[in-house]
C-alpha positions as CSV (number, residue, x, y, z in Angstrom):
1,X,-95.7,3.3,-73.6
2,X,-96.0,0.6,-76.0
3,X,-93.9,-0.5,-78.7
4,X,-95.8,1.6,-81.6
5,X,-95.6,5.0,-79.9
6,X,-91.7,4.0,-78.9
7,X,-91.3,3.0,-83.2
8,X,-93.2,6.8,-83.9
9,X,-91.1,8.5,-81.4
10,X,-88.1,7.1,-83.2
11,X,-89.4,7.5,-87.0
12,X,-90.4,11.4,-86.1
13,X,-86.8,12.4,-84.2
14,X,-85.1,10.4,-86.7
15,X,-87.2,12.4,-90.0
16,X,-86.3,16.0,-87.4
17,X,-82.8,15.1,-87.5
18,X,-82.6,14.4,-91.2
19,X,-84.5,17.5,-91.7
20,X,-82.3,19.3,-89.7
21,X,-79.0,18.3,-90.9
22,X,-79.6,18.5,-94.4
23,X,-78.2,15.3,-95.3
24,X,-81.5,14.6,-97.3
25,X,-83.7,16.6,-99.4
26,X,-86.6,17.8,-96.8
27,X,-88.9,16.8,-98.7
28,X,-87.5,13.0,-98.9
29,X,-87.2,13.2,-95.2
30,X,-90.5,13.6,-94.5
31,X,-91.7,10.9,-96.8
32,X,-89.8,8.7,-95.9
33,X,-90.5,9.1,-92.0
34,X,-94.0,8.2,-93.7
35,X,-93.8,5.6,-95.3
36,X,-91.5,4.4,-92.4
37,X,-94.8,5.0,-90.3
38,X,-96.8,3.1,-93.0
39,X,-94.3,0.2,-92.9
40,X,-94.2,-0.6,-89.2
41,X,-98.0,-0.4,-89.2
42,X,-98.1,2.6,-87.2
43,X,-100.5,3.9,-88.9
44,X,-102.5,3.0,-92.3
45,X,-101.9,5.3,-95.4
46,X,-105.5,6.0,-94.7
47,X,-104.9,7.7,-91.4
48,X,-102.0,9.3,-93.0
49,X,-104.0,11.0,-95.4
50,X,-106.2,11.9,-93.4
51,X,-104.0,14.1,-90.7
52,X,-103.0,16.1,-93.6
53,X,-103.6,19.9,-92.7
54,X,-105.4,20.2,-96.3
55,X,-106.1,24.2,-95.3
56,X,-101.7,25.2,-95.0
57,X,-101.6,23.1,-98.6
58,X,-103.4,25.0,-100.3
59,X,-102.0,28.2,-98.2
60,X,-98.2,27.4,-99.2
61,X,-100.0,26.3,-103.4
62,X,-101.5,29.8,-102.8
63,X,-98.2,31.6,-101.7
64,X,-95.9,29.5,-104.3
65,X,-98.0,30.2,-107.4
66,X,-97.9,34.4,-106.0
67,X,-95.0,34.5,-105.6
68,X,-93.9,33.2,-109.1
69,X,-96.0,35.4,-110.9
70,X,-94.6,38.3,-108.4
71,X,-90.8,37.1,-109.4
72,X,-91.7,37.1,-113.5
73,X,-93.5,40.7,-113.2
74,X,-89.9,42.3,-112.3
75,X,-90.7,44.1,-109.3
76,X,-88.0,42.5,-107.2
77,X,-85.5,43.5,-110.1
78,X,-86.7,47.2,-109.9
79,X,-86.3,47.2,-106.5
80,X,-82.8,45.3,-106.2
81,X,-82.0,48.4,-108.9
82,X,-83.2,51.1,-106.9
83,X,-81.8,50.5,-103.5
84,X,-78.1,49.9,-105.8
85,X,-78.8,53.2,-107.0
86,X,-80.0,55.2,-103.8
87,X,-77.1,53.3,-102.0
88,X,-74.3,54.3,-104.9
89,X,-73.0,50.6,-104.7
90,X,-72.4,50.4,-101.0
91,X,-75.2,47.8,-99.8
92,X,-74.3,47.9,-96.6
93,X,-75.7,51.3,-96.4
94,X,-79.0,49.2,-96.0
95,X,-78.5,46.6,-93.5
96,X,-80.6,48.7,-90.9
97,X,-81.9,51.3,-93.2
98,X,-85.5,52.5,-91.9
99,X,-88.0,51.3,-95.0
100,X,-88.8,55.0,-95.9
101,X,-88.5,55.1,-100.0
């Protein structure tokens, strides 16, 4: 192994362990593991951009813009009402309740 797969190993388990402690935004995390990667000459931003999975970004642009307008049309709200009434206040009625409305 030489010294720039050693600096990656370090950048990535160091970005994971940001990541996974939450110290960080997530986001930040992994940018800055990038441009850490950048920095050290790991890789050229060029390279960078081009290991970008450009199919799940537009999957997770696809799912957040859905999911907004699915928020905004009040569904969720209607159904938050209707399990409150069918339980008569006790939620816990539907912690393993079968989904049979």
């Amino acid at each position: 192994m030489d010294l720039s797969q050693v600096m990656a190993g370090i950048v990535f388990l160091g970005s994971i362990f940001l990541i996974i402690t939450g110290w960080i935004d997530t986001v930040l995390a992994a940018f800055s593991g990038f441009i850490l990667m950048v920095l050290f000459g790991i890789m050229t931003d060029t390279e960078a951009f081009q290991m970008v999975d450009w199919n799940v970004i537009v999957i997770l642009l696809s799912i957040w813009i859905l999911s907004g307008y699915f928020g905004k049309s009040g569904v969720p709200d209607f159904l938050a009402a209707l399990i409150l009434k069918m339980s008569k206040g006790n939620v816990a009625v539907f912690v393993n309740f079968p989904v049979a409305l």
